[in-house]
C-alpha positions in Angstrom: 19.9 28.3 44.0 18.1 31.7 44.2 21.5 33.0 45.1 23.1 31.9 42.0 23.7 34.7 39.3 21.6 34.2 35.9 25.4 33.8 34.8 26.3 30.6 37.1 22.9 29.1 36.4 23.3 29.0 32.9 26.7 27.9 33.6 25.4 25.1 35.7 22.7 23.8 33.4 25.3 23.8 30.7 27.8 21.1 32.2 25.7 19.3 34.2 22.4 19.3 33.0 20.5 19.1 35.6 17.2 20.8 34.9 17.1 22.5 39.0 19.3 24.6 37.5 17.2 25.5 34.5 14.2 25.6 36.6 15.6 28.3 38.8 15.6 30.8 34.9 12.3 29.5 34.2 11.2 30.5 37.4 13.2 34.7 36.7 12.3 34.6 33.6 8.9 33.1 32.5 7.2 36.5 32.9 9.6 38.7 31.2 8.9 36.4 27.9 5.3 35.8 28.4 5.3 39.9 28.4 7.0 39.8 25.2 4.8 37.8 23.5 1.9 39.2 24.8 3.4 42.7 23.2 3.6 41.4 19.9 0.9 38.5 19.8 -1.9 39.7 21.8 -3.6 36.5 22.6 -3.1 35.1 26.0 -3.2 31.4 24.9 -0.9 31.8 22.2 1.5 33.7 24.3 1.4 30.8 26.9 2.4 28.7 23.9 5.1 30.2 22.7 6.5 31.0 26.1 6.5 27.2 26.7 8.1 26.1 23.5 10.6 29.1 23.8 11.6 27.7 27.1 11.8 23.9 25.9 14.1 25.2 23.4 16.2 27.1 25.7 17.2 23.4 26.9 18.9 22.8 23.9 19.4 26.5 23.2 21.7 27.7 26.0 24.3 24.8 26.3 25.2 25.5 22.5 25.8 29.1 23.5 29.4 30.0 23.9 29.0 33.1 25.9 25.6 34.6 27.3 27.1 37.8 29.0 23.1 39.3 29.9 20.7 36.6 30.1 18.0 39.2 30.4 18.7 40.7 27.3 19.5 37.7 25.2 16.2 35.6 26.6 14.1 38.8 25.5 16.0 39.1 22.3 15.0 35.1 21.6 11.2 35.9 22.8 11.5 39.2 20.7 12.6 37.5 17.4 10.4 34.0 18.1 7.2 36.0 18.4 8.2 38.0 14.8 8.4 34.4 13.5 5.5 33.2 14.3 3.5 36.4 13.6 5.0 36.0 9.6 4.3 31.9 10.0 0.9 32.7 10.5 0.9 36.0 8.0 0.0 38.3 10.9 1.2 42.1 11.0 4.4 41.8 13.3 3.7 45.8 13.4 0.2 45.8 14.3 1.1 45.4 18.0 3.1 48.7 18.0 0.5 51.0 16.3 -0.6 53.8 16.8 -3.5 53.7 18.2 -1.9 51.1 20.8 1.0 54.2 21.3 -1.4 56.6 21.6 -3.4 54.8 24.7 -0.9 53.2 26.1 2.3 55.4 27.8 2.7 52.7 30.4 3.3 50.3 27.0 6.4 48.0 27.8 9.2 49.2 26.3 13.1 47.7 26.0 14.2 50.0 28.1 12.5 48.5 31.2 15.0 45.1 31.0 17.8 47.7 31.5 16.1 49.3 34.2 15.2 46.1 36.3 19.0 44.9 35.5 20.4 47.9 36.7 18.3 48.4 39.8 18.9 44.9 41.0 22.6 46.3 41.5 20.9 49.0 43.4 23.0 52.4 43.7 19.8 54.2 42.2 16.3 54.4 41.5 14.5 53.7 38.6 13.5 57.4 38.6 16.8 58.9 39.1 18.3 56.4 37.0 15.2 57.8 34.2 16.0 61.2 35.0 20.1 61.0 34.4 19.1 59.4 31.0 16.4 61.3 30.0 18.8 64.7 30.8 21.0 63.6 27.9 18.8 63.5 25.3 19.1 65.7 22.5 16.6 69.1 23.9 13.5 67.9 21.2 13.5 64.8 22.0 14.1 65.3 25.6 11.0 67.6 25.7 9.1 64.3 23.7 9.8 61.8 25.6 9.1 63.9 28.7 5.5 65.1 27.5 4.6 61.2 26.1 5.8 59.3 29.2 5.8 61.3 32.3 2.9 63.9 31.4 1.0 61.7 29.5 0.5 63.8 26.7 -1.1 62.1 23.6 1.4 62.7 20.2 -1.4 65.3 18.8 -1.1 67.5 22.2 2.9 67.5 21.7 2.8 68.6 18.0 0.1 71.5 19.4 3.0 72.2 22.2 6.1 72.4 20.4 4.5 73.4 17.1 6.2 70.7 15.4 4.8 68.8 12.8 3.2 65.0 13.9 6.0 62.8 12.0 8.9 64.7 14.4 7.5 63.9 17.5 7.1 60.5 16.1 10.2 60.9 15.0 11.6 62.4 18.0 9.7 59.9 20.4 10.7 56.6 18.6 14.4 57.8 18.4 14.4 59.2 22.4 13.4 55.9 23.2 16.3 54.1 21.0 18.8 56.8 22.4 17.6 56.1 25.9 18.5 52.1 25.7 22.1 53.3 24.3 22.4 56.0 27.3 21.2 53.1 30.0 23.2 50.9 29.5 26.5 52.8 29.4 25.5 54.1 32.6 24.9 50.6 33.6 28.5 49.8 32.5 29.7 52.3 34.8 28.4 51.1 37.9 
């Protein structure tokens, strides 16, 4: 079964349902969504919780589906939006997990971009760096020189203002919209391989 595509898995699963079949995305997958939810929720037994019932869902979840073209994206999209549930069931700040503070500390933080990275290395023409670098290279020059100074040098958002004598909100700003640019960039470069 490991040399099934995530595509015939699902596809699998769907007709026959024969839970080998659902074990082998359980098996891909399980970390990518316990990653999620420990993004946004924080605590390690909750996230272990969700990530179960997510899955159990998935049972009845994926044979409903008419079309799952990128399983990766959709599974982290369903983590992604279960975990903003449950943070506004249990009147939690779904933003607290991205602040600040977190950004500041944190420029290995887990971003979207890395599921489109993974996906596209798996096909293999390219590293993860070069594949970074073609990206990053068509990035708008500011935030380019951002995303650059945040990620790969490490720089905290203070030290980039001080840099590029810009004010703190634009390399916010220029950060935050970088990284959406970036997933747009990826994967139309994915497309192309």
């Amino acid at each position: 079964m490991a040399a099934l595509s995530d595509e015939e898995l699902i596809q699998q699963f769907s007709s026959t349902k024969d839970m080998a079949f659902f074990g082998e995305l359980y098996q891909r997958y399980n970390h990518l969504v316990y990653g999620v939810c420990l993004k946004y929720i924080k605590n390690k037994e909750e996230c272990r919780d969700i990530t179960m019932n997510i899955f159990e869902d998935l049972i009845h979840k994926i044979p409903k589906q008419k079309e799952i073209r990128s399983f990766n994206f959709w599974i982290y999209s369903v983590a992604k939006n279960e975990c903003i549930s449950f943070l506004r069931k249990t009147k939690k700040n779904p933003t607290s997990a991205l602040d600040e503070n977190f950004l500041e500390n944190n420029h290995d933080f887990y971003m979207e971009n890395e599921v489109i990275l993974t996906l596209y290395n798996k096909e293999g023409s390219k590293s993860k760096e070069e594949t970074v670098q073609e990206a990053v290279n068509q990035l708008s020059t500011a935030q380019k020189e951002c995303i650059k100074a945040f990620y790969l040098e490490k720089q905290s958002y203070k030290q980039i203002a001080d840099k590029l004598n810009l004010p703190l909100v634009k390399v916010k700003s220029h950060i935050q919209n970088g990284k959406r640019n970036l997933k747009t960039i990826l994967l139309d470069l994915k497309s192309r391989v």
